[in-house]
N, C-alpha and C positions, 0 to 999 in steps of 0.2 A: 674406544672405537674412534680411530681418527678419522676423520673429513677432510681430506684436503683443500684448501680454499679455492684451487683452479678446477677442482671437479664440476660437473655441471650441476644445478640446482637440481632437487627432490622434491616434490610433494605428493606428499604420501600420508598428508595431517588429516587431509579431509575437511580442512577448515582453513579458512585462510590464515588468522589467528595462528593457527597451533603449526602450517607449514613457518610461519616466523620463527615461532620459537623453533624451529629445527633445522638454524641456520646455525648452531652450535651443539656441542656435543655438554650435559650437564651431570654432574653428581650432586644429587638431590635439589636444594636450591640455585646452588651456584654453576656456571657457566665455568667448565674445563679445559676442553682444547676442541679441536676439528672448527676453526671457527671460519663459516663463509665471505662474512662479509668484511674480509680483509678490507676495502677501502669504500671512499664515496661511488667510487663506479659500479661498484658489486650490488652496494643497495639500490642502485636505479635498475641496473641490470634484471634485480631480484622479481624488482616492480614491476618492470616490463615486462617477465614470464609470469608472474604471479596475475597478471591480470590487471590489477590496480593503478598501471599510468598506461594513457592512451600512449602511443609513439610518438605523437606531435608534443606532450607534455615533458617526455624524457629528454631532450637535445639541448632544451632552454636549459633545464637543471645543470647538465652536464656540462655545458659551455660556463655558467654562475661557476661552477664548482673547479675550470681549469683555472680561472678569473683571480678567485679568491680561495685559495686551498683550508686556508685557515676555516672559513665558513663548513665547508665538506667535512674536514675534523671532526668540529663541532654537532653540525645535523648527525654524522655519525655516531659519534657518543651518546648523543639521544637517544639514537635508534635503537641503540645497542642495551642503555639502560631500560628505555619503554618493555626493551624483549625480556628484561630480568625481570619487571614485574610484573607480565602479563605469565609468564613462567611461574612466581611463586603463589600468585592467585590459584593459576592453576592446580599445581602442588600439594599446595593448601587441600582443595576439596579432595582431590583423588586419594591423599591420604588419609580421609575421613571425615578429616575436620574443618572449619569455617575458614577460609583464606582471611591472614592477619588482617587489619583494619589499617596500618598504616600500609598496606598493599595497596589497599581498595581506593585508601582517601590518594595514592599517588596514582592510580588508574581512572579516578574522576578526576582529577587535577589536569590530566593529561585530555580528556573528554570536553573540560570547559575550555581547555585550549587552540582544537582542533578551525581548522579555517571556518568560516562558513562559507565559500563559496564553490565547495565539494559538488561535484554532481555527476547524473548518469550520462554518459554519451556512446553513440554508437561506433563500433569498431569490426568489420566484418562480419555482422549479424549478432553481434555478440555485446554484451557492455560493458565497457569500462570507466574507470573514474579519472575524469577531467577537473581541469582547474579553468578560470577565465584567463587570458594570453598574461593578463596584469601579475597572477599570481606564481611565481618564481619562489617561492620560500623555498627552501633546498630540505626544508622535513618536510614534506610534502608525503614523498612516500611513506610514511609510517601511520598517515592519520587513518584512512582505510583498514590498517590491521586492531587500530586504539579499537574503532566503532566493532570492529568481527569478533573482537574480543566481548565486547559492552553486550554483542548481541547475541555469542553461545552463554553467556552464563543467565541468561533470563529464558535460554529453551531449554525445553526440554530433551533433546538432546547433550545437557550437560552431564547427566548420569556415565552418557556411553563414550566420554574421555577418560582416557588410558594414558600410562606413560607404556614405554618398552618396557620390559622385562631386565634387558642391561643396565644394571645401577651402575655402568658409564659412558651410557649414552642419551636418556633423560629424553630420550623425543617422546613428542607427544602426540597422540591420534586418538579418531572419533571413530569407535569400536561398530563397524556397522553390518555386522558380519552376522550370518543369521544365527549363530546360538548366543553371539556376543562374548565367544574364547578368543579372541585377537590377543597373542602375546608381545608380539614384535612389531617395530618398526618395518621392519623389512625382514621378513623370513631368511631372503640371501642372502644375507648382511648380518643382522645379530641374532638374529635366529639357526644360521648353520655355525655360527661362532659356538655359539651356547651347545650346540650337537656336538662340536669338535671337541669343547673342553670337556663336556660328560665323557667320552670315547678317552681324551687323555686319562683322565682321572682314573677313571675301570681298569686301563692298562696299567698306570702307577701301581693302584691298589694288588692287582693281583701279581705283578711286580714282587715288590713286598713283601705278600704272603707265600711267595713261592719258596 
């Protein structure tokens, strides 16, 4: 299931967290194709609809990051590997079993790393996370999704995370549906795929037998 990287952002995870990991398209562990966050712009952009940088926090970044591209790279790369292990943690449990340990010890790794000078600030009734004016680190936006992470796997709503039904497309959401049958991502999306190919196949089949 491709994702165009100019298409506009989705969230559709339920969690902030699990909208990250669905900045990519994955089969099983590994991250395959549809990837969003084509550059450093994309992931502030990301930030800014996802809630997590106030506006006046994005412009600093963004200026840093025409400044010194190399840096932008770099903060990307992060971003990109934070998202594969907040991804195979996840993985991990939904497929039964205990997410690896050297997942977990790189997902606290990243947790003792995080700024401290993260905090709530107001945004049109609403709240978002701010930095003090000093703080310009260009990973900035990923610390907020480290913590969403730290903080669905201690609720209990960790049970009602699901991936899609598409083994390729690996997104993941928080099943909150009242019987908790949530198969898909997006019903209109991998959910009519999935329709489509059943309908091909029955025509193959009796194709075939005819």
């Amino acid at each position: 299931m491709a994702k165009e990287a100019s298409k506009p952002f989705k969230f559709v995870g339920g969690h902030l967290c699990l909208d990250f990991n669905n900045t990519v398209d994955w089969v099983g562990p590994d991250p395959c194709e549809g990837e969003y966050l084509s550059d450093y712009r994309r992931l502030v952009a990301w930030a800014g609809e996802a809630g997590v940088l106030a506006p006046g926090a994005m412009e600093p970044l963004l200026d840093q990051w025409t400044a010194n591209p190399a840096l932008g790279e770099a903060a990307l790369g992060r971003a990109r590997s934070a998202r594969t292990t907040i991804h195979r943690v996840f993985w991990g449990i939904i497929a039964g079993g205990p997410p690896l340990q050297s997942e977990l010890e790189q997902l606290n790794s990243l947790l003792r790393e995080a700024p401290a000078d993260l905090e709530y600030d107001s945004h049109h009734k609403c709240c978002v996370w701010s930095w003090s004016s000093q703080n310009r680190d260009l990973t900035n936006p990923i610390w907020p999704v480290i913590w969403s992470a730290a903080e669905l796997l201690t609720a209990a709503e960790l049970a009602n995370v699901k991936a899609c039904a598409n083994d390729t497309c690996g997104w993941l959401f928080l099943d909150t549906s009242r019987k908790h049958n949530r198969k898909w991502c997006e019903m209109g999306v991998c959910g009519n795929r999935a329709k489509a190919r059943r309908f091909y196949d029955r025509r193959k089949r009796r194709a075939q037998g005819s």
